[in-house]
Structure formats: C-alpha cells, structure tokens
GUTOR-305927 format. One line per field, with one value per atom (N, C-alpha, C): residue number from 1; residue in three letters; atom name; x, y, z. Coordinates in steps of 0.1 Angstrom, whole numbers, m for minus. Example, Ala and Ser with C-alpha at 12.3 -4.5 7.8 and 13.67 -1.06 7.14 Angstrom:
<rs>
n = c(1, 1, 1, 2, 2, 2)
res = c(ALA, ALA, ALA, SER, SER, SER)
atom = c(N, CA, C, N, CA, C)
xx = c(132, 123, 132, 128, 137, 129)
yy = c(m57, m45, m33, m22, m11, 0)
zz = c(78, 78, 78, 71, 71, 79)
</rs>
This chain:
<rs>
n = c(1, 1, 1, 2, 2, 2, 3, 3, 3, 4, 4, 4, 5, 5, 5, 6, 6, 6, 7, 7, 7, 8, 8, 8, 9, 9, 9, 10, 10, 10, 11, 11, 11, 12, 12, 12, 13, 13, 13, 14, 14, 14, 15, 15, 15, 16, 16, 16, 17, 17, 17, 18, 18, 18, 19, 19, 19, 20, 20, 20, 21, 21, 21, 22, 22, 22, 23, 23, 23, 24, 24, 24, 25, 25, 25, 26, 26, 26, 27, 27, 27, 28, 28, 28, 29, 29, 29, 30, 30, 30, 31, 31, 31, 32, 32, 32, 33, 33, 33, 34, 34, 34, 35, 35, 35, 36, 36, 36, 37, 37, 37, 38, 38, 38, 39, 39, 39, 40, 40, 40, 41, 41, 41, 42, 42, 42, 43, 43, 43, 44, 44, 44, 45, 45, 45, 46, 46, 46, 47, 47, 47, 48, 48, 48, 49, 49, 49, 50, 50, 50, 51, 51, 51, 52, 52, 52, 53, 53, 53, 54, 54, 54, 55, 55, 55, 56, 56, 56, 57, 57, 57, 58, 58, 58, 59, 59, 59, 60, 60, 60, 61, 61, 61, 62, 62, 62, 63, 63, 63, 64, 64, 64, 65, 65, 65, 66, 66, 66, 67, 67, 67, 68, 68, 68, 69, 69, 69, 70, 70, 70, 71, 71, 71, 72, 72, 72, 73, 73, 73, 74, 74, 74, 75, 75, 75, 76, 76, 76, 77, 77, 77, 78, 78, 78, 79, 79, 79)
res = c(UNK, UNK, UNK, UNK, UNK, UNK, UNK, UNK, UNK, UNK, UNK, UNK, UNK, UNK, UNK, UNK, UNK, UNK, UNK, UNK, UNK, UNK, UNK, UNK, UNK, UNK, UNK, UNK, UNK, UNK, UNK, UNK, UNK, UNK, UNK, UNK, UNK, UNK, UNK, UNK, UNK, UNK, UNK, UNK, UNK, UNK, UNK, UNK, UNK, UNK, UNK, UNK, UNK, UNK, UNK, UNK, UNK, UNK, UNK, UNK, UNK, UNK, UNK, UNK, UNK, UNK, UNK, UNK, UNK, UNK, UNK, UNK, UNK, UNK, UNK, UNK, UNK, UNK, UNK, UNK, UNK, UNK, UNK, UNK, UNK, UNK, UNK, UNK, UNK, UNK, UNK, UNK, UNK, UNK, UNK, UNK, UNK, UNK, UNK, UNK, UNK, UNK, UNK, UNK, UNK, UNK, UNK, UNK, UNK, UNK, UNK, UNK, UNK, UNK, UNK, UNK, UNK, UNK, UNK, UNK, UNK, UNK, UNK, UNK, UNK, UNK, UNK, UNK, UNK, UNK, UNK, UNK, UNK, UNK, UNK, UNK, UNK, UNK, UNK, UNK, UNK, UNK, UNK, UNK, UNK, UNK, UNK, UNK, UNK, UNK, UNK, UNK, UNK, UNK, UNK, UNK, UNK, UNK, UNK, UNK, UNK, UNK, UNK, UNK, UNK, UNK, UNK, UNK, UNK, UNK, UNK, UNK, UNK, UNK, UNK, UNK, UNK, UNK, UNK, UNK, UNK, UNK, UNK, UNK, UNK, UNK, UNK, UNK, UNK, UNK, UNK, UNK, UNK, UNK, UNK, UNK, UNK, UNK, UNK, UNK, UNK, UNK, UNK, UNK, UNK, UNK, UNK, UNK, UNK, UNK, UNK, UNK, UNK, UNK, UNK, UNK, UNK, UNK, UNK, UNK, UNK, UNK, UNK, UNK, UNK, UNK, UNK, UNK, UNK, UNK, UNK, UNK, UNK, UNK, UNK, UNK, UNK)
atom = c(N, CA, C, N, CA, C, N, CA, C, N, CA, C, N, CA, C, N, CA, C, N, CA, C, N, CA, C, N, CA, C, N, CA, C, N, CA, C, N, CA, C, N, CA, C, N, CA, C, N, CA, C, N, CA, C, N, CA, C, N, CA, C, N, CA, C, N, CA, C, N, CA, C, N, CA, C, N, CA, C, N, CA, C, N, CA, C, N, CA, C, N, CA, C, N, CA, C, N, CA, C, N, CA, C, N, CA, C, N, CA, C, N, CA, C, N, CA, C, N, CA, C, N, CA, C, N, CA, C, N, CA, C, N, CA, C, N, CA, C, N, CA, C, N, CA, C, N, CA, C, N, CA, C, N, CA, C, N, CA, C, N, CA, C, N, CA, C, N, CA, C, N, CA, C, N, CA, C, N, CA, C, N, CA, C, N, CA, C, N, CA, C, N, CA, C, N, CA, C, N, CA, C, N, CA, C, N, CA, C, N, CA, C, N, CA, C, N, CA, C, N, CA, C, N, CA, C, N, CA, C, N, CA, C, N, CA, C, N, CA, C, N, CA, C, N, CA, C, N, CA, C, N, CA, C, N, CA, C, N, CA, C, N, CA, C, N, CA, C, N, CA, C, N, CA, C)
xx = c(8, 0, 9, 21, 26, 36, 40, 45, 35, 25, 15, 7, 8, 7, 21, 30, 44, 46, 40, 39, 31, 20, 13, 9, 20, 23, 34, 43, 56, 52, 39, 33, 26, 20, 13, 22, 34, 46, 50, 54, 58, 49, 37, 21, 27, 25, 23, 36, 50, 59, 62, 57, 53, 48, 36, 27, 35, 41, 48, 58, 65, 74, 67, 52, 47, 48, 47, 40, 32, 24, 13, 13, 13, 12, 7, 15, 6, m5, m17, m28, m31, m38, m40, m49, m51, m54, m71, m80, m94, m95, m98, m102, m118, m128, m142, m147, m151, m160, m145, m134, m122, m117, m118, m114, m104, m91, m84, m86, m89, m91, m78, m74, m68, m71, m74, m79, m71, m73, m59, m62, m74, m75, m68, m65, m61, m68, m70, m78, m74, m63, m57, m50, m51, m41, m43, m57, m60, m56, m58, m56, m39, m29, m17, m10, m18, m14, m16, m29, m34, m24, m16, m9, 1, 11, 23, 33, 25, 40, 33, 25, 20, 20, 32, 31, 43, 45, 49, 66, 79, 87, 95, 104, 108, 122, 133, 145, 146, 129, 127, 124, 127, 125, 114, 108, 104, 99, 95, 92, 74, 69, 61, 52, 54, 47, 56, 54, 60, 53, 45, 37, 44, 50, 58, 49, 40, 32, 21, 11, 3, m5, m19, m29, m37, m40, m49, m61, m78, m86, m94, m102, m110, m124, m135, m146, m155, m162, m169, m181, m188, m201, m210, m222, m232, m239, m236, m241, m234)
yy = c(m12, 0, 13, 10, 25, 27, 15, 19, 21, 16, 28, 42, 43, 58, 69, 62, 70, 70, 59, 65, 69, 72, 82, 94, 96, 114, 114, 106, 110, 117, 104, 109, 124, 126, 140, 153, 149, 162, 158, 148, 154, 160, 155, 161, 177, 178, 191, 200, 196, 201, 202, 194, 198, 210, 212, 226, 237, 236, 248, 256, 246, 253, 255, 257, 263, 278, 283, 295, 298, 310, 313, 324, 322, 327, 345, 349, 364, 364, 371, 371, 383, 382, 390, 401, 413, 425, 427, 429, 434, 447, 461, 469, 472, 474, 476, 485, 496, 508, 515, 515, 521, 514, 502, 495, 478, 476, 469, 457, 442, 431, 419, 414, 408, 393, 384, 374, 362, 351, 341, 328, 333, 325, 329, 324, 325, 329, 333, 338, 337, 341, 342, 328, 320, 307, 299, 299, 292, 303, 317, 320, 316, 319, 319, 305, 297, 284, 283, 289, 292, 299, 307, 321, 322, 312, 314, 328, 330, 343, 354, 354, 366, 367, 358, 359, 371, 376, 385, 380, 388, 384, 390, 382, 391, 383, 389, 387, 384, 386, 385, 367, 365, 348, 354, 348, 349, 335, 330, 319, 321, 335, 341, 344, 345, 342, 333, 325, 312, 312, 320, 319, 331, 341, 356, 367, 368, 379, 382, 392, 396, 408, 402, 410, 419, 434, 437, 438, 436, 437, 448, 456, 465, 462, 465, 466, 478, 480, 494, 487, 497, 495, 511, 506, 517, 527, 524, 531, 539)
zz = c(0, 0, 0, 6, 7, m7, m12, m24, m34, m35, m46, m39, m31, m24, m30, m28, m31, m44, m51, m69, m75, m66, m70, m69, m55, m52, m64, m65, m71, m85, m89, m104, m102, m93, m91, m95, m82, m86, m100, m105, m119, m125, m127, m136, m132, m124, m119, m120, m119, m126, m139, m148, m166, m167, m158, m165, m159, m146, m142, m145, m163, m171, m183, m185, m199, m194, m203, m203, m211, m208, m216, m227, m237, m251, m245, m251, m253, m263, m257, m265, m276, m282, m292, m285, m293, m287, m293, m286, m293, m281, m294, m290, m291, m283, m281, m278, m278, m273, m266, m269, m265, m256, m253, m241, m248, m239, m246, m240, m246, m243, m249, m238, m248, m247, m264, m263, m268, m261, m262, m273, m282, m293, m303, m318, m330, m339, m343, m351, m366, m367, m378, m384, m374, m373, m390, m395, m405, m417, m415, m428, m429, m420, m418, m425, m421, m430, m439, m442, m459, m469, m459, m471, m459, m461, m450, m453, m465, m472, m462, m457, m445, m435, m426, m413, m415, m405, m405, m398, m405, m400, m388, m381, m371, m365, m362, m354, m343, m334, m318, m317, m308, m300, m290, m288, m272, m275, m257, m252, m253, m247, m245, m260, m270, m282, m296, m295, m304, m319, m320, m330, m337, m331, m339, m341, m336, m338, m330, m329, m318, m330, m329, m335, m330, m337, m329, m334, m332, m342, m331, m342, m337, m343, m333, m335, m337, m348, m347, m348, m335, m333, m337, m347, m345, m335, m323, m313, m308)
</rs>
C-alpha cells in the first residue's frame, strides 16, 4: 500500500511540474468601445497556414509568443 501511495504522489509532482514550465502565449489585442481586451485565441491561425507568405517576419524569440506575432482587431459598433 505505501509503495503505490508514493507513486502516485511521485506521479502527481511530476504532472504538476510539466505545466509549471509552460508559459502562456501572449494574446492577441481586441479593441471595443475604447477599451483593450486581450484574447488568447487564433484567429488568424487558419488564414496563416493558408498564405504562409503573411506571417509577418521578425528577429525577436520569445518563449512568451512562439507563433511571432500579436494582433490587434478593432470593432466598430453603430451606437
């Protein structure tokens, strides 16, 4: 009993030390009624594959966006 107790904490801390070295993607930018949202979907992801000559190029690494770019889209509303 105590050796599957102890491999199954052992398994827990690893589980749990995997996610504690991701990081999270910087999100993309939506501007709304003047106010800045930032959202952590793709949006762009399919055209990007579609028409790879348009991602946009860049010299920067980051760990923090792996994709190379950061969108902003704006909404205009009639009111």
């Amino acid at each position: 009993m105590g050796k599957a107790i102890a491999t199954a904490l052992f398994l827990a801390v690893m589980s749990f030390s995997f996610f504690g070295f991701a990081t999270a993607q910087q999100g993309d930018v939506l501007v709304l009624k003047g106010k800045k949202y930032f959202i952590y979907t793709n949006p762009l992801r399919v055209f990007l594959e579609q028409n790879p000559g348009k991602l946009p190029k860049s010299d920067v690494v980051s760990s923090a966006n792996w994709r190379g770019y950061v969108a902003t889209w704006g909404v205009k509303t009639t009111d």
